[in-house]
C-alpha positions as CSV (number, residue, x, y, z in Angstrom):
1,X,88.8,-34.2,-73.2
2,X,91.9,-35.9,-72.2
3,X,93.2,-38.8,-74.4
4,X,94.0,-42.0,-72.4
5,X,96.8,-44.2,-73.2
6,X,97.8,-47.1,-72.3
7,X,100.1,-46.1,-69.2
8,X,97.7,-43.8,-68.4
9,X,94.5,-46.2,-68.4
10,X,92.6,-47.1,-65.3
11,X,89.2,-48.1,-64.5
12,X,88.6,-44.4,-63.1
13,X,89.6,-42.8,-66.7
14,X,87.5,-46.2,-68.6
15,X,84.5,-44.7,-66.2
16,X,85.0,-40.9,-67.3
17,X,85.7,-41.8,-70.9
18,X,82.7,-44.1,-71.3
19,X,80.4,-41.9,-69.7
20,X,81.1,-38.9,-71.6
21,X,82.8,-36.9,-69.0
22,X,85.3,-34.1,-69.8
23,X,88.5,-34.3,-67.5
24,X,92.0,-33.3,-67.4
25,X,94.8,-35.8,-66.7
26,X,97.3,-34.8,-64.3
27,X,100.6,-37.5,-64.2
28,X,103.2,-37.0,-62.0
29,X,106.2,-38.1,-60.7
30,X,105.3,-39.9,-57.3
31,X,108.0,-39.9,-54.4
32,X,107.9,-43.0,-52.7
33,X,108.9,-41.5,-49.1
34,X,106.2,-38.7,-49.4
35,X,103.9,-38.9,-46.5
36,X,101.1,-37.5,-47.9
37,X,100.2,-38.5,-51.1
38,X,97.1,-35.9,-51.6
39,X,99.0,-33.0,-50.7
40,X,102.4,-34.4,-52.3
41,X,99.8,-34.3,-56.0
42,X,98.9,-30.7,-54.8
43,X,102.4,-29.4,-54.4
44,X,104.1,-31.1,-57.5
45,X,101.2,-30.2,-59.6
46,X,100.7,-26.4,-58.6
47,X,97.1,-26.6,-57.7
48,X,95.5,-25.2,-54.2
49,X,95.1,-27.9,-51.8
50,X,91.3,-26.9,-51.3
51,X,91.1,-28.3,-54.6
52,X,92.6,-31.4,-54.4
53,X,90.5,-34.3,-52.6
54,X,91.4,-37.7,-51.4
55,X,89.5,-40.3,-51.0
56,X,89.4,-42.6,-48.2
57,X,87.6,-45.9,-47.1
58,X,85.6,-45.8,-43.8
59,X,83.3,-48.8,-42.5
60,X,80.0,-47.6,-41.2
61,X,78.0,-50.3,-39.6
62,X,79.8,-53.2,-40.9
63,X,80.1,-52.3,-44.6
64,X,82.5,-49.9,-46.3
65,X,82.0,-47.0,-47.3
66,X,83.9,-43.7,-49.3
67,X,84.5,-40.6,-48.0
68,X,86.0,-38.0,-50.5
69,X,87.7,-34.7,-48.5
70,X,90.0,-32.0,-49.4
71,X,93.8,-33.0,-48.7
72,X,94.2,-29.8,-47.0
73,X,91.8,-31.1,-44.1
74,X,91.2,-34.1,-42.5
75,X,87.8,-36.2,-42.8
76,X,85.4,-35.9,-39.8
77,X,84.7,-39.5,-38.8
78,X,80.9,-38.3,-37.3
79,X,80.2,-35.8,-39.8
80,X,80.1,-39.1,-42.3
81,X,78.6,-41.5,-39.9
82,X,75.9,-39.1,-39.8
83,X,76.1,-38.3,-43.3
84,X,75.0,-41.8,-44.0
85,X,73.0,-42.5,-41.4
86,X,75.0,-44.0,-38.4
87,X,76.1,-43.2,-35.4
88,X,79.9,-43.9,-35.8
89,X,82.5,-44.7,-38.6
90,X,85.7,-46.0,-38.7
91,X,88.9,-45.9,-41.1
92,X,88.7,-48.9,-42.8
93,X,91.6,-51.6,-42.8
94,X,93.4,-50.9,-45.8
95,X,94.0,-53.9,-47.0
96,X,90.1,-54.4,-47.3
97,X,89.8,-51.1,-48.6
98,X,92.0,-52.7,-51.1
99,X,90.2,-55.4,-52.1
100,X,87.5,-53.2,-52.1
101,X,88.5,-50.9,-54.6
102,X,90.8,-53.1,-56.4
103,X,93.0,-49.6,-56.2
104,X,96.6,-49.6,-53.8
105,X,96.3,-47.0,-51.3
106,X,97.3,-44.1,-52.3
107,X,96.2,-44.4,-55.1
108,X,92.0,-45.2,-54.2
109,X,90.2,-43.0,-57.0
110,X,86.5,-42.8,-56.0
111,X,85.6,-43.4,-59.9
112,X,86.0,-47.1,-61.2
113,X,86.0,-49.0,-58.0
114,X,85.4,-52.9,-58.2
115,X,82.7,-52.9,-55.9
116,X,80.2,-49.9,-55.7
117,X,80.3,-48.1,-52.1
118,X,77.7,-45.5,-50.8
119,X,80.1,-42.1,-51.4
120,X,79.9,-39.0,-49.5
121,X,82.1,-35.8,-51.0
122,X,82.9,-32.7,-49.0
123,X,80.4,-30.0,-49.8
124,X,83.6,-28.1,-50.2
125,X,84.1,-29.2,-53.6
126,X,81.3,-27.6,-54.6
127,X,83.1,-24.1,-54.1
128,X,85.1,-24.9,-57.6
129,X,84.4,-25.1,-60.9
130,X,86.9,-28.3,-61.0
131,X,88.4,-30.8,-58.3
132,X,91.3,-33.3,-58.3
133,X,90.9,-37.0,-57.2
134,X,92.7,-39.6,-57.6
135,X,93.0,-41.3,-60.8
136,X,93.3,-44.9,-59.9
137,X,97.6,-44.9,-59.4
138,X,99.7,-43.2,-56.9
139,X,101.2,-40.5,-59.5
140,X,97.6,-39.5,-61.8
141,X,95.0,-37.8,-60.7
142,X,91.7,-36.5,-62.3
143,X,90.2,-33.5,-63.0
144,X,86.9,-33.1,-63.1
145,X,83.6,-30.8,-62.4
146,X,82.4,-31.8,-58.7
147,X,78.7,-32.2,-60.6
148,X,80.3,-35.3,-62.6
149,X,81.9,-36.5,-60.3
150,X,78.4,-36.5,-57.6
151,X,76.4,-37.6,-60.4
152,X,79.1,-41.0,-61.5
153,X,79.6,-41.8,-58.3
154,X,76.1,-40.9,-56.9
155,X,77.8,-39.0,-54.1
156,X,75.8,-37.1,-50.9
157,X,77.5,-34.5,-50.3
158,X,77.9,-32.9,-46.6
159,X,80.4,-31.1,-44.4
160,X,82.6,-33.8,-43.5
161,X,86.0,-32.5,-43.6
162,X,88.0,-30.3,-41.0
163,X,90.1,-27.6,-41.7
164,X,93.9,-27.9,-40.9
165,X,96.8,-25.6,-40.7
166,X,99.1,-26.4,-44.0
167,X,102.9,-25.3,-44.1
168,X,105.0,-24.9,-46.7
C-alpha cells in the first residue's frame, strides 16, 4: 500500500485509501508542452502503453458520462454509446467535464470524482494484472488491479477502444 502525503493527496487516492485498496503511486514530472498526457505518463514512467488508460468525459443522451481506454488507442465513440445504451456519444466539453469531475483535464482520474458518472472501462484492462489511471493531477497516476478499479467505480466494461499505431 502506497502512503499518501500531503502533495500527493487527491480525492482518487482518499477513495483507494478508504476503501482498502492496494495501489502504487506513480509521480512524475509533467511537461507542460506534451501533447499527450496519457502516453507522456507512459513514456516518463517506463510502463507499456497497453497498460496505461485515460479517462475521458463523453455525453450520452444529455448527461455525462466516463469512458476509461488505453492511451495507446483511441476511444470508440459507438462502441460506448452502445455500451450504455444509446445510439450516439459525444466528447464532452471540457470545461463541463470539469466541473463534473472537479479534476483539470489532464488530469480526470475516474476514482474520486465529485459527481458519480455511469463508467465504462476497456475490456482491455482486463488483460493485466495492474493498470495505470490517472491520479487526480496532471503528473500522478494510479496503479491499481482493473477488478478494483470496476468494482469502485462500478465500471461495465466492453470493447470500446481502437487500436493505434504508436511511434517512438
Amino acid at each position: 500500500m502506497a502512503k499518501k502525503t500531503a502533495s500527493q493527496g487527491t480525492p482518487a487516492t482518499a477513495v483507494l485509501a478508504a476503501a482498502g485498496v492496494p495501489f502504487v503511486l506513480h509521480p512524475y514530472v509533467h511537461d507542460p508542452g506534451t501533447a499527450s498526457y496519457g502516453l507522456e505518463a507512459a513514456e516518463v514512467l517506463g510502463i507499456e502503453p497497453e497498460r496505461v488508460f485515460k479517462t475521458l468525459m463523453v455525453e450520452v443522451e444529455g448527461r455525462l458520462a466516463v469512458a476509461i481506454v488505453p492511451v495507446s488507442g483511441n476511444l470508440d465513440l459507438k462502441s460506448v454509446a452502445a455500451a450504455l445504451g444509446a445510439k450516439k456519444a459525444a466528447m464532452a466539453d471540457p470545461k463541463a467535464a470539469e466541473r463534473r469531475t472537479g479534476y483539470v483535464l489532464g488530469g480526470i482520474s475516474p476514482l474520486g470524482q465529485r459527481q458519480t458518472s455511469p463508467t465504462v472501462l476497456d475490456v482491455s484492462a482486463l488483460d493485466f494484472a495492474t493498470v495505470l489511471v490517472s491520479g487526480g493531477r496532471r503528473g500522478l497516476d494510479i496503479e491499481l488491479a482493473p477488478a478494483d478499479l470496476i468494482r469502485l467505480t462500478e465500471a461495465k466494461t466492453a470493447p470500446i477502444g481502437t487500436a493505434s499505431s504508436i511511434k517512438g
